[in-house]
DODO-272998 format. One record per residue: chain; x, y, z of N, C-alpha, C in turn; residue in three letters; residue number from 0. Coordinates in nm, 3 decimals, m for minus. Layout:
N
<atom A <X Y Z> <X Y Z> <X Y Z> ALA NUM>
...
END
This chain:
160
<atom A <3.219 m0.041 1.990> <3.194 0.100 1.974> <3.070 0.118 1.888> UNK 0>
<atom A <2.977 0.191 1.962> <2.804 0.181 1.865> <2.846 0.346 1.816> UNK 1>
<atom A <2.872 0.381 1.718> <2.827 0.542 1.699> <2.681 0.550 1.665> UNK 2>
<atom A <2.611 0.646 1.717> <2.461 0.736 1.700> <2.442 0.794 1.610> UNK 3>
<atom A <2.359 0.790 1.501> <2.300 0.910 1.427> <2.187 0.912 1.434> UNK 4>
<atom A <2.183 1.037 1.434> <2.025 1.130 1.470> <2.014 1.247 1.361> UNK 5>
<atom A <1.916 1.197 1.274> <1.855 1.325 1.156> <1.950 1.263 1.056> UNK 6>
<atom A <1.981 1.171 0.984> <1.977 1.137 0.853> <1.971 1.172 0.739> UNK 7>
<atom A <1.965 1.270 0.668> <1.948 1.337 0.559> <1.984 1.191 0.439> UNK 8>
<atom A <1.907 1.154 0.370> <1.961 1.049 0.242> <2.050 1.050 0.188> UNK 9>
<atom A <2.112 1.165 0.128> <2.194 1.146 0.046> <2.371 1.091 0.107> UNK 10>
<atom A <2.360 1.150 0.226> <2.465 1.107 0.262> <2.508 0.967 0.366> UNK 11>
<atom A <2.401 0.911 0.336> <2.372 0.759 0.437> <2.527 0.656 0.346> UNK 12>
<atom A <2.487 0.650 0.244> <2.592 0.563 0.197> <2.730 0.573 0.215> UNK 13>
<atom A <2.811 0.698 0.258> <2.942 0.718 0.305> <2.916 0.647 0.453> UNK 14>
<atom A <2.802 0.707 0.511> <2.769 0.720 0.666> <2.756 0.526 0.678> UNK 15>
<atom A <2.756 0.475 0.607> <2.744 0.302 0.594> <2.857 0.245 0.608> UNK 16>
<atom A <2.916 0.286 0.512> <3.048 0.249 0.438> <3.193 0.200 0.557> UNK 17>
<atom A <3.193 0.352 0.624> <3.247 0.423 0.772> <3.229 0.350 0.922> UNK 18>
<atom A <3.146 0.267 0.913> <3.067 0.269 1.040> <3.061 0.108 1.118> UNK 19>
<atom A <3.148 0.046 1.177> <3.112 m0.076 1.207> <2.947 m0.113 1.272> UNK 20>
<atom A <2.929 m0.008 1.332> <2.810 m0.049 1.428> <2.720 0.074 1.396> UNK 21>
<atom A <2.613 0.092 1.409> <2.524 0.186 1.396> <2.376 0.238 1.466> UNK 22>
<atom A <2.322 0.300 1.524> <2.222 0.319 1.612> <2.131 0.425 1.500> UNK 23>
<atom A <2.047 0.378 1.407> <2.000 0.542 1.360> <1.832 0.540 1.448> UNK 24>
<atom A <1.869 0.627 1.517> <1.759 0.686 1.579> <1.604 0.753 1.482> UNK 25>
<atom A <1.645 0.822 1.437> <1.502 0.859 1.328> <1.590 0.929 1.186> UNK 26>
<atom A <1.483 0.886 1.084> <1.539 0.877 0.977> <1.412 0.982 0.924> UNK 27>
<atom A <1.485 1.065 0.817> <1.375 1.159 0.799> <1.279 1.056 0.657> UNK 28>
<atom A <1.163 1.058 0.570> <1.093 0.973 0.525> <1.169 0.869 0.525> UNK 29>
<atom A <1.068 0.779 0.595> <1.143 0.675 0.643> <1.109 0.553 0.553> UNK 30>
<atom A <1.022 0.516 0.443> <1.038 0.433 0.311> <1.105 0.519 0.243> UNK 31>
<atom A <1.148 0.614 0.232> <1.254 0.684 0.101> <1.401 0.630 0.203> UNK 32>
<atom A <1.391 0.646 0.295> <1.545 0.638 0.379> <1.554 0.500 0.381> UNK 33>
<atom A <1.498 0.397 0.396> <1.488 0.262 0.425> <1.520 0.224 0.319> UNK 34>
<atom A <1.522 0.256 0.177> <1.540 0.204 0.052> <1.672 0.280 m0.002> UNK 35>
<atom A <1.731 0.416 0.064> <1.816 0.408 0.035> <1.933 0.360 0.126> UNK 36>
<atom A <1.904 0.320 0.278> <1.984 0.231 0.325> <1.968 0.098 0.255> UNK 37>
<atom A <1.892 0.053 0.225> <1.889 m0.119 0.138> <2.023 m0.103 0.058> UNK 38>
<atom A <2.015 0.028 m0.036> <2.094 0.023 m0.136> <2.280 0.038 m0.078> UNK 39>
<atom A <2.277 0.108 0.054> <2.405 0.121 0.092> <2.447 m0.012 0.139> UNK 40>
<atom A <2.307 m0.065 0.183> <2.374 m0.209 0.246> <2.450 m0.322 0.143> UNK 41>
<atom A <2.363 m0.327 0.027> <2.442 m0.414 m0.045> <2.539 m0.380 m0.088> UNK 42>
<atom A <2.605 m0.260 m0.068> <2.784 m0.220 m0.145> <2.831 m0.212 0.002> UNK 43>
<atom A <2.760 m0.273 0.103> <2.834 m0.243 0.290> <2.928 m0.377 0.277> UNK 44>
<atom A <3.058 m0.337 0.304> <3.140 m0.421 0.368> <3.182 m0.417 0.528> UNK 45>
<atom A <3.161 m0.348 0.560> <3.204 m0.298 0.722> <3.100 m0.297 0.818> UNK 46>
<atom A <2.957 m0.239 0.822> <2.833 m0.215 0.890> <2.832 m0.372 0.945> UNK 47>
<atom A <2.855 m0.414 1.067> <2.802 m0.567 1.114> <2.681 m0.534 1.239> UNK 48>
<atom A <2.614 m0.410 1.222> <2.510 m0.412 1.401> <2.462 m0.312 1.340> UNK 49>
<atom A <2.344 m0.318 1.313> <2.236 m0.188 1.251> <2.104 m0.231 1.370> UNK 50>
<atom A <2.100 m0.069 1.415> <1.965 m0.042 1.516> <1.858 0.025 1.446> UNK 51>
<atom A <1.770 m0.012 1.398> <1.657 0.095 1.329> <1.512 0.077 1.449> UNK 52>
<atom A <1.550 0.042 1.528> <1.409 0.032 1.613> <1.358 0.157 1.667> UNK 53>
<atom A <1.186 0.159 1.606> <1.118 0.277 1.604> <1.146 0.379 1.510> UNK 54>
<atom A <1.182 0.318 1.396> <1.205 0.422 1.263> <1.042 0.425 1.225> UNK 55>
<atom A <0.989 0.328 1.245> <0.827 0.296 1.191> <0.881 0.296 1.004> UNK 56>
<atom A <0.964 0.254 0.951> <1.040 0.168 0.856> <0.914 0.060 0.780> UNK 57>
<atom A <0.813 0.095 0.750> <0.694 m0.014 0.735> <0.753 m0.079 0.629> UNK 58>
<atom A <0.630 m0.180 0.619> <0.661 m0.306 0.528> <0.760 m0.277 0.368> UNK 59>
<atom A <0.700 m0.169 0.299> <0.759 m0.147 0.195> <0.910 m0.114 0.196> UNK 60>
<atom A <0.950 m0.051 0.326> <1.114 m0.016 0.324> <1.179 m0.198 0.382> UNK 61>
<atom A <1.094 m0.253 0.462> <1.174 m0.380 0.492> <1.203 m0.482 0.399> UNK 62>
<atom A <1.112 m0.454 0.291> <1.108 m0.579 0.114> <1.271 m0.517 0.057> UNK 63>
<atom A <1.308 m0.327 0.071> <1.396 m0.313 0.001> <1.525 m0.370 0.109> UNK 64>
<atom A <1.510 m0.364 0.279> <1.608 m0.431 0.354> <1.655 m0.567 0.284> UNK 65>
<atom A <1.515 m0.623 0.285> <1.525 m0.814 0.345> <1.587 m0.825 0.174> UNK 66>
<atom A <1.616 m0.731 0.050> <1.635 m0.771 m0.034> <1.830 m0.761 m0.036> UNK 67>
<atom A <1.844 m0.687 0.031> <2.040 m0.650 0.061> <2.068 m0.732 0.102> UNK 68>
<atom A <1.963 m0.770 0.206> <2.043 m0.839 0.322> <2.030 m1.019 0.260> UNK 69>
<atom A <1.962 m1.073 0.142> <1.956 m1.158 0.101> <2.094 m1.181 0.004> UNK 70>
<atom A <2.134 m1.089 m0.018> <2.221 m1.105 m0.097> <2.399 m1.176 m0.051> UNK 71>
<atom A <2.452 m1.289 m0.101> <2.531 m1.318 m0.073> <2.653 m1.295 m0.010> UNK 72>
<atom A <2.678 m1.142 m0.057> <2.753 m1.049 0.009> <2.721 m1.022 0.164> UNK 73>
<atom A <2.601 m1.024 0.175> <2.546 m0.940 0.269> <2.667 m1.000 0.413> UNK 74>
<atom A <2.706 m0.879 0.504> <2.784 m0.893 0.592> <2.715 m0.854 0.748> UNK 75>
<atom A <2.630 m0.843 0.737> <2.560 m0.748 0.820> <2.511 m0.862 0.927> UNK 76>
<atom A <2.532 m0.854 1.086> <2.497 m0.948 1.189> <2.407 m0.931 1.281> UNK 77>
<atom A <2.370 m0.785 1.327> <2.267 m0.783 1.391> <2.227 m0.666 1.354> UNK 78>
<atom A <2.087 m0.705 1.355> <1.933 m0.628 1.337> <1.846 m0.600 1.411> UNK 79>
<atom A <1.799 m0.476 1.467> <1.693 m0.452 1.568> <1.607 m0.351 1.509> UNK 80>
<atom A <1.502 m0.426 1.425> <1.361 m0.358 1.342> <1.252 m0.352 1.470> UNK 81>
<atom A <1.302 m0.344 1.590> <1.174 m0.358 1.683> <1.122 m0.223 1.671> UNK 82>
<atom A <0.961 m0.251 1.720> <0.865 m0.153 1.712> <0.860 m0.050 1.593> UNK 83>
<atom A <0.858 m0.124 1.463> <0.852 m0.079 1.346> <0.728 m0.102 1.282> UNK 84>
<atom A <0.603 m0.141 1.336> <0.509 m0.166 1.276> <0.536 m0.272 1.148> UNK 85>
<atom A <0.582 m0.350 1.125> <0.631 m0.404 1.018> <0.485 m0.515 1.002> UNK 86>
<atom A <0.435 m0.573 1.078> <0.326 m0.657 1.073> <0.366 m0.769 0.987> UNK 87>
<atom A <0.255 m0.859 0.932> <0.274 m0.948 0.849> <0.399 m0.979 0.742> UNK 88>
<atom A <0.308 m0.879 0.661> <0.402 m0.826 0.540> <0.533 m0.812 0.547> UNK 89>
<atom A <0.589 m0.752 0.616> <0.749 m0.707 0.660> <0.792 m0.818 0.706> UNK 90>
<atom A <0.722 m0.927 0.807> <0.770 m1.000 0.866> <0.793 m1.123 0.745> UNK 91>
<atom A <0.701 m1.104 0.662> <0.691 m1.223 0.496> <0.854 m1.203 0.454> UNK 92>
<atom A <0.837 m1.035 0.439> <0.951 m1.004 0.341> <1.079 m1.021 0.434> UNK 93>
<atom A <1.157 m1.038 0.560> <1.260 m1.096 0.614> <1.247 m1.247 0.615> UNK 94>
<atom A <1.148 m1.298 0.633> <1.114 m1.444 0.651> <1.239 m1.483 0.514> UNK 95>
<atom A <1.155 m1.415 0.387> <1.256 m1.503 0.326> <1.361 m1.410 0.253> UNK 96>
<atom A <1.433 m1.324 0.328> <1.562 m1.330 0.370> <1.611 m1.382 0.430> UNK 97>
<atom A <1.584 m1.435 0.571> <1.632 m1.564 0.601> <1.671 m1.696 0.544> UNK 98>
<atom A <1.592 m1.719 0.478> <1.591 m1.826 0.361> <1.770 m1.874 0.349> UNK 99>
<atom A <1.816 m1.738 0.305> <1.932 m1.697 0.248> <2.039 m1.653 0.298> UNK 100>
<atom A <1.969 m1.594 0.369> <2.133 m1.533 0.446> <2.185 m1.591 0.503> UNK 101>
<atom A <2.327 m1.600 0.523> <2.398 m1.657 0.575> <2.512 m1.585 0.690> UNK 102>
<atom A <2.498 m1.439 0.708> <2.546 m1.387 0.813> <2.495 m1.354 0.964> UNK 103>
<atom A <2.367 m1.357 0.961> <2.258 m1.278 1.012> <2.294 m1.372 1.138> UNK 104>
<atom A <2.346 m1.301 1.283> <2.330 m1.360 1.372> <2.215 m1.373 1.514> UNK 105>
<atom A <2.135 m1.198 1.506> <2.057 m1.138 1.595> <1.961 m1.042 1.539> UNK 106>
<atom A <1.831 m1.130 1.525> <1.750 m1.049 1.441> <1.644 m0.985 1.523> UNK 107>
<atom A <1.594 m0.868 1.568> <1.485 m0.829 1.669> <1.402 m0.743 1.646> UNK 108>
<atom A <1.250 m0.837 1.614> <1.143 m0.794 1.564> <1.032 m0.804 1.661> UNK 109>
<atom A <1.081 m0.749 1.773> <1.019 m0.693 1.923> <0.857 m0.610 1.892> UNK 110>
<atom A <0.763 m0.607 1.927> <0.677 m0.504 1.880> <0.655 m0.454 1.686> UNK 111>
<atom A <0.608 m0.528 1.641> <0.588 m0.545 1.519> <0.451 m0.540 1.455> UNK 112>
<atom A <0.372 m0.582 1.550> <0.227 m0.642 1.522> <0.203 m0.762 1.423> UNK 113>
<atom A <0.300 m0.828 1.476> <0.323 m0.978 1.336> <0.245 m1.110 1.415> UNK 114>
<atom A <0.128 m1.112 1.284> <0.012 m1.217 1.360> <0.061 m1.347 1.325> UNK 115>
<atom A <m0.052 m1.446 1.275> <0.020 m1.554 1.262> <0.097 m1.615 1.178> UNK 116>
<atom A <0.022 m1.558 1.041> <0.085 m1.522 0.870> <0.267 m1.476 0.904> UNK 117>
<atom A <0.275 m1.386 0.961> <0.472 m1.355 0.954> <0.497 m1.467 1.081> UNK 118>
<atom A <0.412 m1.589 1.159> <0.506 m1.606 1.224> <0.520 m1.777 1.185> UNK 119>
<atom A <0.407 m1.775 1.064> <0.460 m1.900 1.004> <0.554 m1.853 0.900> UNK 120>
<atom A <0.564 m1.770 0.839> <0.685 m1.749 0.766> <0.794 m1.705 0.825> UNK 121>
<atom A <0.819 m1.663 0.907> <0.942 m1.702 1.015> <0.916 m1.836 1.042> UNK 122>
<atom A <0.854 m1.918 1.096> <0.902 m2.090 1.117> <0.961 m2.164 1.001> UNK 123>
<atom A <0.894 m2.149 0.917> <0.912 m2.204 0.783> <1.073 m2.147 0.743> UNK 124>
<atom A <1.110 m2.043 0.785> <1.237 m1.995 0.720> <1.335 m2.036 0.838> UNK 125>
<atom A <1.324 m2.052 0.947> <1.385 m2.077 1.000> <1.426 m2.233 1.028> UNK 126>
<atom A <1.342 m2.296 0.999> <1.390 m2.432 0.921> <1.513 m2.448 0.851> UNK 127>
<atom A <1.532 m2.327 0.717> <1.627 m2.348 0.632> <1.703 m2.251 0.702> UNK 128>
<atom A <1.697 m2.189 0.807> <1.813 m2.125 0.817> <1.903 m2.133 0.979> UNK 129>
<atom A <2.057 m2.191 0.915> <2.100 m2.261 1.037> <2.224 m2.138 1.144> UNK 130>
<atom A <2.194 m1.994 1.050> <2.274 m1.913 1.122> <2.195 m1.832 1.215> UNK 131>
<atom A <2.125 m1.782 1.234> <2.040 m1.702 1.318> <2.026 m1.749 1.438> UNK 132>
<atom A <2.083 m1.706 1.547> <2.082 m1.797 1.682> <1.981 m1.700 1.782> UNK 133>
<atom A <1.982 m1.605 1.738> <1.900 m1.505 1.817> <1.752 m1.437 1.726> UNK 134>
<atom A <1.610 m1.484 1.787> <1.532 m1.440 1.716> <1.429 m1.339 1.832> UNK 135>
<atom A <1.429 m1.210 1.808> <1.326 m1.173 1.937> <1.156 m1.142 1.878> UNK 136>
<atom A <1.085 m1.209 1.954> <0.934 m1.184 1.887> <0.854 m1.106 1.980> UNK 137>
<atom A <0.891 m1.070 2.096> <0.845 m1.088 2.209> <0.748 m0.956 2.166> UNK 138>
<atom A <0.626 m0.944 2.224> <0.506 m0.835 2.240> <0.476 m0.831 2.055> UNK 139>
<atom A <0.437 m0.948 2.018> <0.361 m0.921 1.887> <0.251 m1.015 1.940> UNK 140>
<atom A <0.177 m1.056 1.801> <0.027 m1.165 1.834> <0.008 m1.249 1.747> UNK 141>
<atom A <0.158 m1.326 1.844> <0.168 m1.453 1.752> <0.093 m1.556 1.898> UNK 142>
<atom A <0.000 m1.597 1.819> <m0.088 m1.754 1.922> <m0.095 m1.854 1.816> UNK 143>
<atom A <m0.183 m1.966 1.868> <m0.248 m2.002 1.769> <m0.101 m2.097 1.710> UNK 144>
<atom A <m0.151 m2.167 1.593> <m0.063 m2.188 1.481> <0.054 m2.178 1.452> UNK 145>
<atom A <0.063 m2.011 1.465> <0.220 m1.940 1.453> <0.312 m1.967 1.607> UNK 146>
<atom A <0.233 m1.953 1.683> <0.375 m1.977 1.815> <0.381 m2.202 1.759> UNK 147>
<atom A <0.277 m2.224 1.726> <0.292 m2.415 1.743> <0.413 m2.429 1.634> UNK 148>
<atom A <0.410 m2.321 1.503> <0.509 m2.344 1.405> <0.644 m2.277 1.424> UNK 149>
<atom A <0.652 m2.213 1.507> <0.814 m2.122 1.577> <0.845 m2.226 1.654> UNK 150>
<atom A <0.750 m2.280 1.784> <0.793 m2.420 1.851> <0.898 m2.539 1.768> UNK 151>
<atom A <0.801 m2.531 1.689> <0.855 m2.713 1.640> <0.976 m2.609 1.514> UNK 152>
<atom A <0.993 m2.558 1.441> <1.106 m2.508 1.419> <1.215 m2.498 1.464> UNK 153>
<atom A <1.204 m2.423 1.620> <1.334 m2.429 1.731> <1.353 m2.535 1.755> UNK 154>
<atom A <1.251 m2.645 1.773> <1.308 m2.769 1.817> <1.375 m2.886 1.726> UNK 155>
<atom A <1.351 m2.809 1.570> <1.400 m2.900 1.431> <1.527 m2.850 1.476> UNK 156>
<atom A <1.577 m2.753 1.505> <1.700 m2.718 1.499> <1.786 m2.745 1.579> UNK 157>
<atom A <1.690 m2.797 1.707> <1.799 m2.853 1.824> <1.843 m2.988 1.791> UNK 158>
<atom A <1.783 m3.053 1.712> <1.767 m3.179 1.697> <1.882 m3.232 1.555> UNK 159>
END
């Protein structure tokens, strides 16, 4: 069961967390003020396991306060879809090493991002140390070069 929300108001996100196994938020009104105060609902989230924020445009600064919940030991939360969030490098740095750490995270999708080669060696590099994430989507960013040779040999440390 996915419930929808549409128009967000902040203050009341953290009940709206709390409540909610699965979640779709469609648009979030300021979306680094909303992104930081979902960070904060996430780390007191026991229940939320499927958060959709794709196309919040959620930039880098709201994903440092995500990738910081979701690092946290507690963190319960299994799938993630930050696609087409503009997140670029930076954003992609700051989940990289949430990954590091987490240990729930099963489906992470950072579809349309604009993440060059910088976030996609820090995704390889994290995904090295991280043996829960079975689902990673990159697809339509501009990763060549370097970054797809270091996602390669990553996936393949892991098959191995």
């Amino acid at each position: 069961m996915v419930s929808e929300v549409k128009f967000v108001i902040v203050s009341p996100l953290n009940s709206l967390i709390h409540s909610l196994p699965h979640s779709h938020i469609s648009t979030l009104f300021s979306p680094q003020t909303a992104s930081l105060a979902l960070a904060n609902a996430l780390r007191r989230n026991r229940s939320l396991r499927e958060l959709n924020l794709n196309n919040n445009y959620a930039a880098s600064i709201g994903t440092a306060g995500l990738a910081a919940a979701l690092s946290s030991p507690d963190a319960v939360l299994e799938v993630l879809d930050l696609s087409g969030n503009e997140l670029g490098d930076n954003g992609s740095c700051s989940l990289a090493e949430m990954l590091k750490r987490n240990k729930t995270l099963l489906d992470l999708n950072l579809s349309s991002n604009h993440i060059g080669e910088t976030g996609a060696l820090a995704l390889a590099r994290a995904m090295r140390e991280n043996r829960t994430l079975s689902s990673l989507n990159l697809q339509k960013n501009q990763i060549i070069g370097e970054g797809a040779r270091a996602l390669r040999e990553a996936l393949i440390s892991r098959e191995g």
